[in-house]
C-alpha positions as a printed Julia matrix, in Angstrom:
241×3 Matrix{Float64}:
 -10.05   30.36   25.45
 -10.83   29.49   28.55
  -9.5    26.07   30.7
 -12.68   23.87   29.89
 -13.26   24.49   26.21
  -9.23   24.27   25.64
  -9.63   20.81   27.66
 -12.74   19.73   25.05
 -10.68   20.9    21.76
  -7.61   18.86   22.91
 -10.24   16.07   23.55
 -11.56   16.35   20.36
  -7.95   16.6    18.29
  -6.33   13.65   20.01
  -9.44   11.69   19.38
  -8.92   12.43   15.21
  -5.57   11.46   15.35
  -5.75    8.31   16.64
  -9.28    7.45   14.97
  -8.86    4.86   12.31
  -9.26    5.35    8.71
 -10.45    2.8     6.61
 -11.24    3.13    2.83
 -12.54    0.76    0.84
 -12.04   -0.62   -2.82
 -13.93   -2.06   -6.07
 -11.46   -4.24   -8.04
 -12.56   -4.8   -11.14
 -11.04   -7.08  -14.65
 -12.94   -6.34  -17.83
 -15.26   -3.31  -16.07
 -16.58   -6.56  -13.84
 -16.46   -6.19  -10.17
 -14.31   -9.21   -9.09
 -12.64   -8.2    -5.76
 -13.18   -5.82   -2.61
 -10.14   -4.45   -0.91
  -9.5    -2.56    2.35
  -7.58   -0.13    3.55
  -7.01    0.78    6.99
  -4.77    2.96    8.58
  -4.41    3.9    11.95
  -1.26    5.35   14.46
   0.08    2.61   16.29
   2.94    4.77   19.42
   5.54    6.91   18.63
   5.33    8.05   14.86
   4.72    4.61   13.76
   1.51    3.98   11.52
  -0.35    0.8    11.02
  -1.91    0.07    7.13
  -3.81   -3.23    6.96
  -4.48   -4.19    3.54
  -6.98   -6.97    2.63
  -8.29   -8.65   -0.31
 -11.5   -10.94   -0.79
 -12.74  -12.28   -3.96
 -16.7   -11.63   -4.66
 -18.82  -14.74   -3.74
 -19.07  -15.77   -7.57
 -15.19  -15.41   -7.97
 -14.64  -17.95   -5.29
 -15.84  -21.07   -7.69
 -12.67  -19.99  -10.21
 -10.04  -18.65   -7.78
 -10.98  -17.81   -3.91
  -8.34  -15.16   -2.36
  -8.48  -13.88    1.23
  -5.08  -12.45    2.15
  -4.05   -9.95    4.26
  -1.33   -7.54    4.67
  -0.47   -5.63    7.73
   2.56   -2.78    7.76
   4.11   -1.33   10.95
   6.38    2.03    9.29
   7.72    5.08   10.25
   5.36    8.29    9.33
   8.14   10.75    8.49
  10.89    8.54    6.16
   7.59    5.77    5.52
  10.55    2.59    5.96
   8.9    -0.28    7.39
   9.58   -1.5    10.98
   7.31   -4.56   10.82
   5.29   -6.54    8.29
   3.0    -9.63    8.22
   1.64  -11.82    5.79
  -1.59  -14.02    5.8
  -2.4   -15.86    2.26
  -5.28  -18.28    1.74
  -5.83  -18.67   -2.07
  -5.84  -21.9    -3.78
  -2.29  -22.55   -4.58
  -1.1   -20.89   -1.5
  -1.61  -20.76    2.42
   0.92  -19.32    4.58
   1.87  -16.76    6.66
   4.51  -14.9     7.91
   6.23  -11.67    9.78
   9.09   -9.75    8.74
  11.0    -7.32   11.49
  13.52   -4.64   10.77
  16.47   -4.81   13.1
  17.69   -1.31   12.9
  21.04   -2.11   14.77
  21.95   -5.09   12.24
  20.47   -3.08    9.14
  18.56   -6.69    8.57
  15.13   -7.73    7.91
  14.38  -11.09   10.1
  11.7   -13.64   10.15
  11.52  -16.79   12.38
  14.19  -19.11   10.36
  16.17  -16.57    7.8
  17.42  -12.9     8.16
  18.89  -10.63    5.2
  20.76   -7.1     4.97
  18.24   -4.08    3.25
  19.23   -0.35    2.86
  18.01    1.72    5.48
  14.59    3.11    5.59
  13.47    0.72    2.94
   9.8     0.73    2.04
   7.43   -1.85    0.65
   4.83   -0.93   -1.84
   2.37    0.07    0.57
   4.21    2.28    2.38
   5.42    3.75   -1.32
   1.79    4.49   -1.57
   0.86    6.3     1.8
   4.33    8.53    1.0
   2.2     9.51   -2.2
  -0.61   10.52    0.12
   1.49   13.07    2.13
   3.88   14.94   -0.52
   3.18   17.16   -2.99
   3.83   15.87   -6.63
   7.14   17.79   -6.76
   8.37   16.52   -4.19
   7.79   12.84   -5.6
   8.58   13.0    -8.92
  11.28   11.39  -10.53
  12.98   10.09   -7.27
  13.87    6.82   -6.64
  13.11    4.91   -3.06
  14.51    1.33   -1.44
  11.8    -1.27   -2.11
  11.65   -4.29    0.16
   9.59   -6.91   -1.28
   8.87  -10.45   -0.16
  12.39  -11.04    0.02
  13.21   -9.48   -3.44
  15.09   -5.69   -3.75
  13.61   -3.36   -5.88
  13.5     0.53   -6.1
  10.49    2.79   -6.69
   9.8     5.88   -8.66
   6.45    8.03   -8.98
   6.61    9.71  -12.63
   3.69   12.21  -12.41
   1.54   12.14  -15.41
  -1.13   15.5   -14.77
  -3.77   16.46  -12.73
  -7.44   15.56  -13.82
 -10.59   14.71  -12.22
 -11.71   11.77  -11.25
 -14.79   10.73  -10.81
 -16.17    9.26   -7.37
 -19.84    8.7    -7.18
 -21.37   11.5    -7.94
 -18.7    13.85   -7.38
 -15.48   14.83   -9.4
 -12.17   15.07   -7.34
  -9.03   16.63   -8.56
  -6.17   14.22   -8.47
  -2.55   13.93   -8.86
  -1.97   11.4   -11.48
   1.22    9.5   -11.28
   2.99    6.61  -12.8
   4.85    4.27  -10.52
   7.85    2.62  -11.61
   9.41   -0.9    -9.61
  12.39   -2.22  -11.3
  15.66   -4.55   -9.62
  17.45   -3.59   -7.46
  21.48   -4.87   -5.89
  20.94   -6.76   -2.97
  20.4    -9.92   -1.4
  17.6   -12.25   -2.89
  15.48  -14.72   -0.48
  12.72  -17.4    -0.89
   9.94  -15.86    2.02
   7.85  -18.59    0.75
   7.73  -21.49   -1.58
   4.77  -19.69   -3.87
   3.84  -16.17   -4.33
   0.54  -14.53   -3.47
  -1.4   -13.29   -6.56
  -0.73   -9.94   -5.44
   2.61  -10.03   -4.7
   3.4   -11.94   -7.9
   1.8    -9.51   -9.96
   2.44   -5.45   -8.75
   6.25   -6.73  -10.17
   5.87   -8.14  -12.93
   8.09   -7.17  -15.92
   6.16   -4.98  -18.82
   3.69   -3.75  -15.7
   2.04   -0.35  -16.23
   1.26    1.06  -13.26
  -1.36    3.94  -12.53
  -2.39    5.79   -9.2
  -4.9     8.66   -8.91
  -4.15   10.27   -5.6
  -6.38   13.38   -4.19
  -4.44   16.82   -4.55
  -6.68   18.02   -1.54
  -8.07   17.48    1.57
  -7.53   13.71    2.53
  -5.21   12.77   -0.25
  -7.05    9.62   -0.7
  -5.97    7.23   -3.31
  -8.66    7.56   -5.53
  -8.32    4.89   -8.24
  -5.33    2.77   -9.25
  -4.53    0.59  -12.37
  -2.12   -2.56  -13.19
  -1.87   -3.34  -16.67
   0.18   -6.53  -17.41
   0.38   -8.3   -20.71
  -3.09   -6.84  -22.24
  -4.95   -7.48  -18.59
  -6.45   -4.69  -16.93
  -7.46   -4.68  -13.53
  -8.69   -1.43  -11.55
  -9.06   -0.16   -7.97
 -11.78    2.53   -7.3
 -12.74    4.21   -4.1
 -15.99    3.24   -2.93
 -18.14    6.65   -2.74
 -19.69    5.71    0.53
């Protein structure tokens, strides 16, 4: 290969790596599209990865219960533990925000007023769900993972179900299909803020049956995902555009 072309590919490589991905989401309760959800992901320096998550209610949700929140996760992409994550809620019982630091030296998570200890290379649930992304199902089931959640321990476990196809517009995409498990955990307990987000609240509550579709190919995209809680449905589905 000669000096020039090896100069272009380089060019080329370096630009895909640091390109952003975004994927977007349908959220729907009772097969009606209520919410759209991003996703997007992009490397930040040094191994560390950037995942901003957001959720807006559709226009004619707004009249019952508006939500614009975002969430935006600094972590490591080898172990997936979180170095930094921030917190913007406006929904009608709740408007706040906040940002959360890992101080690896005192093994402590830290916002502006209140610090407490975590196990090291802790994840939150996003980060749970890019680590799906980039193993291989045997490599995920059955083990548990540290769970840092607004203020709240909890540990993690993908219990994979089988691999189907799922369908994304007009195409069919094989997928790993995996339970995820979020239970207690030991550890110190704090009060981030004086409500919960709606998201927050529910990905934790107890009886929860939680669903995730993930890609066995290619981009490993999460392809659909599903909360159950008390009778209640709601489902995330890749937009096919």
């Amino acid at each position: 290969m000669n000096k020039s072309l090896f100069c272009f590919v380089t060019l080329i490589a370096a630009a895909q790596l640091s390109a952003a991905e975004k994927l977007n989401y349908r959220v729907s309760f009772w097969r009606i599209h209520c919410v759209d959800v991003a996703m997007v992901r992009e490397e930040s320096q040094n191994d560390k990865m950037k995942l901003e998550f957001s959720a807006k209610t559709r226009p004619v949700f707004d009249y019952f219960f508006s939500v614009d929140n975002s969430y935006t996760t600094w972590y490591d992409v080898k172990s997936f533990e979180i170095h930094q994550y921030s917190v913007e809620v406006n929904q009608p019982n709740a408007d706040f925000s906040y940002k959360l630091k890992w101080n690896d030296e005192r093994k402590k998570f830290s916002t502006s007023n209140i610090s407490y200890s975590r196990p090291e290379k802790s994840h939150n649930i996003l980060t749970l769900l890019m680590r799906a992304r980039n193993l291989p199902w045997e490599e995920l089931d059955t083990i548990w993972w540290s769970v840092e959640h607004e203020g709240a321990p909890y540990r993690g476990r993908y219990l994979w179900v089988d691999s189907s196809n799922v369908q994304v517009g007009n195409d069919k995409i094989l997928a790993d299909h995996y339970r995820l498990d979020l239970e207690d955990a030991q550890g110190d307990k704090v009060e981030l803020s004086d409500v919960k987000d709606i998201f927050s609240w529910g990905i934790v509550l107890d009886g929860a049956v939680r669903q995730v579709w993930v890609e066995r190919d290619g981009a490993r995209r999460i392809l659909r995902a599903e909360v159950n809680v008390r009778g209640i449905t709601l489902t995330a589905e890749l937009n096919s555009d």
